[in-house]
C-alpha positions as CSV (number, residue, x, y, z in Angstrom):
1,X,-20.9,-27.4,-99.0
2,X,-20.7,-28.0,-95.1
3,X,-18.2,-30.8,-96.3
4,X,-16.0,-28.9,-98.0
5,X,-16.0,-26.3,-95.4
6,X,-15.2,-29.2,-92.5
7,X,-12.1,-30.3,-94.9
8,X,-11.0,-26.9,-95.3
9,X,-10.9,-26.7,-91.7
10,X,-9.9,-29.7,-91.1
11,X,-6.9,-28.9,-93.5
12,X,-5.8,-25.9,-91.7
13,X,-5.7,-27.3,-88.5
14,X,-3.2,-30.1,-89.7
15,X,-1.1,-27.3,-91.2
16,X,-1.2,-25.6,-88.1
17,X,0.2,-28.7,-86.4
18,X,2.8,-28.9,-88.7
19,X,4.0,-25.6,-88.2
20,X,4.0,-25.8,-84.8
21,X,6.3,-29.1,-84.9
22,X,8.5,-28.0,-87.6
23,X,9.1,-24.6,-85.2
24,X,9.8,-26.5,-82.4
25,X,12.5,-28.8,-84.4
26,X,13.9,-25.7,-85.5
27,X,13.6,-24.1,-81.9
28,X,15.7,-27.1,-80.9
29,X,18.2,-26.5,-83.2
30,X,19.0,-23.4,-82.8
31,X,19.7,-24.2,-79.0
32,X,21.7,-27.0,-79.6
33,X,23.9,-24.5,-81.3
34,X,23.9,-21.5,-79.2
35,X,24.5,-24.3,-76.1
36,X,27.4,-25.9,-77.5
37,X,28.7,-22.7,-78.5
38,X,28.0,-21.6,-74.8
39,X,30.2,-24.6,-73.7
40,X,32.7,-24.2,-75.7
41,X,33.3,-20.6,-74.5
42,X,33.5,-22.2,-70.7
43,X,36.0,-24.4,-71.5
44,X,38.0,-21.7,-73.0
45,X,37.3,-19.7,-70.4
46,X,37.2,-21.7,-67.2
47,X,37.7,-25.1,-67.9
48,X,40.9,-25.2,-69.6
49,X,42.6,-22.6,-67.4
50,X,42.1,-24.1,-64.4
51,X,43.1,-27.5,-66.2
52,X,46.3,-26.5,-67.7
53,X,47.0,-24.2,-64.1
54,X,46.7,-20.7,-66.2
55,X,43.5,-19.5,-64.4
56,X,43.8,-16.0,-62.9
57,X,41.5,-13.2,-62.0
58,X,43.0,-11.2,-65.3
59,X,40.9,-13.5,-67.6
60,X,38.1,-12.8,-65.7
61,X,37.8,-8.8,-66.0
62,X,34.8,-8.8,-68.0
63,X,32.6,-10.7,-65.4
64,X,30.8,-8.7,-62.3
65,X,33.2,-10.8,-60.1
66,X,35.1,-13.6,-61.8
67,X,38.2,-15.8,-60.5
68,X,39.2,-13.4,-57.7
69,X,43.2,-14.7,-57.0
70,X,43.6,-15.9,-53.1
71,X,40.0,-16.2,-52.4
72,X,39.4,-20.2,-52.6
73,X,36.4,-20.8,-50.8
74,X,34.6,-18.2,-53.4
75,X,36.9,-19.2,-56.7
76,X,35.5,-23.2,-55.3
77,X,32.5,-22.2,-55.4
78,X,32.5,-20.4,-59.0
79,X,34.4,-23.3,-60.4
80,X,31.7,-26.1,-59.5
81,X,29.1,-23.0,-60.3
82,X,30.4,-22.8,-64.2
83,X,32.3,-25.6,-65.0
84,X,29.4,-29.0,-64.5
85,X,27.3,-26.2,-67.1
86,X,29.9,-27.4,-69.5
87,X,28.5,-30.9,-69.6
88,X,25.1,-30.0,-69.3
89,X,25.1,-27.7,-72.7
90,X,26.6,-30.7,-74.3
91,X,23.8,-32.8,-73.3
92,X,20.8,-31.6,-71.7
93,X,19.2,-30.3,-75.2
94,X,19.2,-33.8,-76.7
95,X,16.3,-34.6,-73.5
96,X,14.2,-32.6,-75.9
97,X,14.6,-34.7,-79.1
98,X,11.7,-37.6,-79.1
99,X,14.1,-40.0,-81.7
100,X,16.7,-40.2,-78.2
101,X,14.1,-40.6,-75.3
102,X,12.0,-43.3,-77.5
103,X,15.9,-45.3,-78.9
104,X,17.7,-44.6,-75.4
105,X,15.6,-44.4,-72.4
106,X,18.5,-45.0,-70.0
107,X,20.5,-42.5,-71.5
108,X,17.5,-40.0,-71.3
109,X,17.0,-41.0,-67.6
110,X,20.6,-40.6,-66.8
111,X,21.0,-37.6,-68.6
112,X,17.9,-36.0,-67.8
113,X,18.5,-36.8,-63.7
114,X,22.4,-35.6,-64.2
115,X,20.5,-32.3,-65.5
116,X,19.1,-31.8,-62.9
117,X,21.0,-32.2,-60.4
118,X,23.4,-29.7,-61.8
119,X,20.5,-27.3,-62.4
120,X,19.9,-27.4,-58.6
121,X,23.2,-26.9,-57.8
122,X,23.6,-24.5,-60.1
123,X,20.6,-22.1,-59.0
124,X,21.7,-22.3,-55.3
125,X,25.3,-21.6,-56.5
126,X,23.9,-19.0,-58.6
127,X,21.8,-17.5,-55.6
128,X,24.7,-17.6,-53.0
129,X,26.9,-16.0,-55.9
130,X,24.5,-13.1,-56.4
131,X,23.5,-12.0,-52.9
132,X,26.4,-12.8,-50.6
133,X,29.8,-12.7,-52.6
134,X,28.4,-9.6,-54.3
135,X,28.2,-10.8,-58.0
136,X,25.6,-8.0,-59.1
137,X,25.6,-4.9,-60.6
138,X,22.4,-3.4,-58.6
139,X,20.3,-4.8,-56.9
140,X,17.1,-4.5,-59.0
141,X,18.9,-5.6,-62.0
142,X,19.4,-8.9,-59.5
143,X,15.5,-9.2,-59.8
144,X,15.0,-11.4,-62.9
145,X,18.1,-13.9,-61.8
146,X,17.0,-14.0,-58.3
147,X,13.4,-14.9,-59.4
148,X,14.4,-17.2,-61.8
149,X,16.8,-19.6,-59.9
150,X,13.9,-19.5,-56.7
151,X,11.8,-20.9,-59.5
152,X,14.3,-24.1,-60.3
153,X,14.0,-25.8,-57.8
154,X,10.3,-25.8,-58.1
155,X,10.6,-26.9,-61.7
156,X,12.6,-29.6,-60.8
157,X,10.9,-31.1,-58.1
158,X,8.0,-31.6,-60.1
159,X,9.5,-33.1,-62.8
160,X,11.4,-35.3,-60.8
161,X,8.4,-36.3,-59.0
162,X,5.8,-37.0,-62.1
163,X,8.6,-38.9,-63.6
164,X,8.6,-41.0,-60.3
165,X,4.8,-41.7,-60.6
166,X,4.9,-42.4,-64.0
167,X,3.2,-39.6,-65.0
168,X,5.1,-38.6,-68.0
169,X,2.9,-36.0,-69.4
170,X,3.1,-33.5,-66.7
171,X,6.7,-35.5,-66.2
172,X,7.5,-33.6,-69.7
173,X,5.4,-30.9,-68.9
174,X,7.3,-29.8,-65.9
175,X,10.8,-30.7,-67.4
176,X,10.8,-28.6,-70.0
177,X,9.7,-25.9,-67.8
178,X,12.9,-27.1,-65.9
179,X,15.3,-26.4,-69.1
180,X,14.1,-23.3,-69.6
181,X,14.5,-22.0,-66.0
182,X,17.9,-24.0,-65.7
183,X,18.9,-21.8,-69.0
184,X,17.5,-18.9,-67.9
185,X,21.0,-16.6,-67.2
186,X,22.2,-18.5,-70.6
187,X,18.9,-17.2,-72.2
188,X,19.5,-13.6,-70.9
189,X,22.2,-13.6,-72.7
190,X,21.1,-14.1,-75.6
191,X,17.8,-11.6,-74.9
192,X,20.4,-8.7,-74.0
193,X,23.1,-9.3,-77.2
194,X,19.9,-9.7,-79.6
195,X,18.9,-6.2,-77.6
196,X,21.8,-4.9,-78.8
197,X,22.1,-6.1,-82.3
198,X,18.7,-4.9,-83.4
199,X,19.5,-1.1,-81.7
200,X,22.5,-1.3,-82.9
201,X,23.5,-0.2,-79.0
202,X,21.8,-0.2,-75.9
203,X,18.5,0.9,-75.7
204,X,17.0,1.3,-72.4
205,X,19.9,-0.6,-70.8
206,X,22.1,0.5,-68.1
207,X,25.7,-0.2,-67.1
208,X,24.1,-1.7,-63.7
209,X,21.9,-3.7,-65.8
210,X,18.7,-2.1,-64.3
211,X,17.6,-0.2,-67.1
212,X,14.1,-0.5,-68.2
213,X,15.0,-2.3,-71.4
214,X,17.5,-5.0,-68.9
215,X,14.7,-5.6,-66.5
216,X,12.3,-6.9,-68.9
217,X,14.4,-8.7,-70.8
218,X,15.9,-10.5,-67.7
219,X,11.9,-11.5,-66.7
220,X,11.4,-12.5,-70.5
221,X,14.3,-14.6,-71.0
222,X,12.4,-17.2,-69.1
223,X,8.8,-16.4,-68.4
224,X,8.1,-15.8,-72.6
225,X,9.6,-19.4,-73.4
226,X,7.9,-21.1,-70.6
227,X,4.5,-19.0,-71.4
228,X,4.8,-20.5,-75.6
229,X,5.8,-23.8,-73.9
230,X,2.5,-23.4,-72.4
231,X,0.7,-22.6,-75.4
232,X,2.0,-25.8,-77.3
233,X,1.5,-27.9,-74.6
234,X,-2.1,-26.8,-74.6
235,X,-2.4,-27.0,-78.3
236,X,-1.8,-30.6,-77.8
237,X,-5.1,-31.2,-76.8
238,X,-6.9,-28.9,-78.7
239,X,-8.1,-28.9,-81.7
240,X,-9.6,-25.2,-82.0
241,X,-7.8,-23.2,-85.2
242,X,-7.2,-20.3,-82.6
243,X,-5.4,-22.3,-80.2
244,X,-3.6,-24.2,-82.8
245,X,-2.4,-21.2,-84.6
246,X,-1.9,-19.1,-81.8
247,X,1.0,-21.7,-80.6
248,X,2.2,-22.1,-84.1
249,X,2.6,-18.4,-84.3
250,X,4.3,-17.8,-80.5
251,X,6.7,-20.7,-81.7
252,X,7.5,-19.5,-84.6
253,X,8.6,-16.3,-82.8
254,X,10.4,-17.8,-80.1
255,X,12.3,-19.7,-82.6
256,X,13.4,-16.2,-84.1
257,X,13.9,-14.6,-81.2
258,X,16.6,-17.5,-79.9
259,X,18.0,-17.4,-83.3
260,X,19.1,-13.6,-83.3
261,X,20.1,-14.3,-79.6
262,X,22.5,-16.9,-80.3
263,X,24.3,-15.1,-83.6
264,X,24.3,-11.8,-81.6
265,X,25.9,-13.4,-78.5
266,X,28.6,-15.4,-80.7
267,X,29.3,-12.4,-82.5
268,X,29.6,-9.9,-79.7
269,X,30.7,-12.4,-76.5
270,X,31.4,-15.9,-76.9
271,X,33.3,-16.1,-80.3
272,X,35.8,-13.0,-79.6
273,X,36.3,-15.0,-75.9
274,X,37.0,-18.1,-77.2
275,X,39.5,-17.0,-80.4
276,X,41.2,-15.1,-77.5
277,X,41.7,-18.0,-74.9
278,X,43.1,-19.9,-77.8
């Protein structure tokens, strides 16, 4: 009897671990979409206008402040903001998929140190961008972003120094904590259009983006990825049904959550952009 009880356990644990693996291969994949989609709307929208010599503050309308004609320090500064994040959606999701980092471990050290230092860039960029050329709607609906990119370079750091010492479990630990923060404004994005799609509206949202509803979503669109990273990090070395399930469960709903993001933001922001740049 006890023995059939320890392999019915002992059963439900391994299904648990395969639920938690097949979410996360399906969490992956869903963010390899929604970031090449992502990428493919900046080069429609940034990239190849200031390519081709078309770029002008008209295309930019539906940004807080966008390419602002005459002002070159600021339109500079935008530029290297948005257009490296390009390159990085192209790349920086395949850091996550063991097959690469196991076949191609100088690719996934070049790519994964091109990350980010992009990312770091990016969340300084971001901060200067926000607070002193006045690219925010209010200044509590600023909150989440602001918190977010202080948190990058934390992120990074770490996972730039485990990887140094070798020690590649907190090394991958600390780097995907990394991806999420460095996605963070991408992720908000897909928070706020999923919002949407479900209400059918907004719903608690503001047009300063301070609304109850925008606050927590901006907080959410990193700290609830980085809090189920957690809990399949530390189902890893546990073997309690709770624990196990628990992360199978918060993946499984993170997966969802990304999903609706990403069809809600194609549909609503990034697929009207690009059929209209082209």
């Amino acid at each position: 009897m006890n023995k059939s009880i320890n392999n019915l356990a002992s059963t439900n644990d391994s299904l648990a671990k395969r639920w938690i693996a097949l979410a996360i291969r399906c969490w992956v994949g869903v963010v390899l979409i929604g970031q090449w989609m992502f990428a493919i709307y900046i080069f429609a929208q940034f990239t190849w206008p200031f390519m081709s010599g078309t770029i002008d503050e008209s295309q930019f309308r539906h940004m807080i402040k966008g390419y602002v004609n005459g002002e070159t320090f600021n339109n500079t500064l935008l530029l290297v903001h948005v257009i490296p994040v390009m390159f990085v959606c192209f790349s920086a999701v395949l850091q996550l998929i063991p097959l690469i980092r196991k076949r191609y471990p100088t690719f996934h050290r070049i790519n994964g140190r091109l990350f980010l230092v992009i990312g770091l860039i990016g969340a300084i960029g971001g901060l200067y961008l926000t607070w002193i050329t006045g690219s925010r709607l209010s200044n509590l609906g600023a909150l989440g972003v602001t918190i977010n990119g202080l948190l990058i370079p934390i992120a990074i750091f770490l996972a730039w120094r485990f990887a140094l010492n070798k020690n590649f479990t907190l090394h991958r630990r600390f780097a995907v904590h990394a991806f999420i923060l460095i996605n963070g404004v991408w992720s908000f994005r897909l928070y706020l259009m999923g919002w949407y799609l479900i209400n059918q509206g907004p719903l608690g949202n503001s047009s300063t983006i301070d609304g109850p509803a925008d606050i927590v979503l901006s907080l959410a669109s990193f700290l609830l990825p980085m809090a189920i990273a957690e809990l399949v990090f530390r189902s890893e070395k546990s073997a309690q049904p709770k624990t196990l399930w628990t992360a199978a469960i918060a993946a499984t709903f993170g997966t969802l959550v990304t999903l609706i993001g990403v069809v809600a933001a194609s549909m609503m922001m990034w697929g009207p952009r690009i059929l209209a740049a082209f």
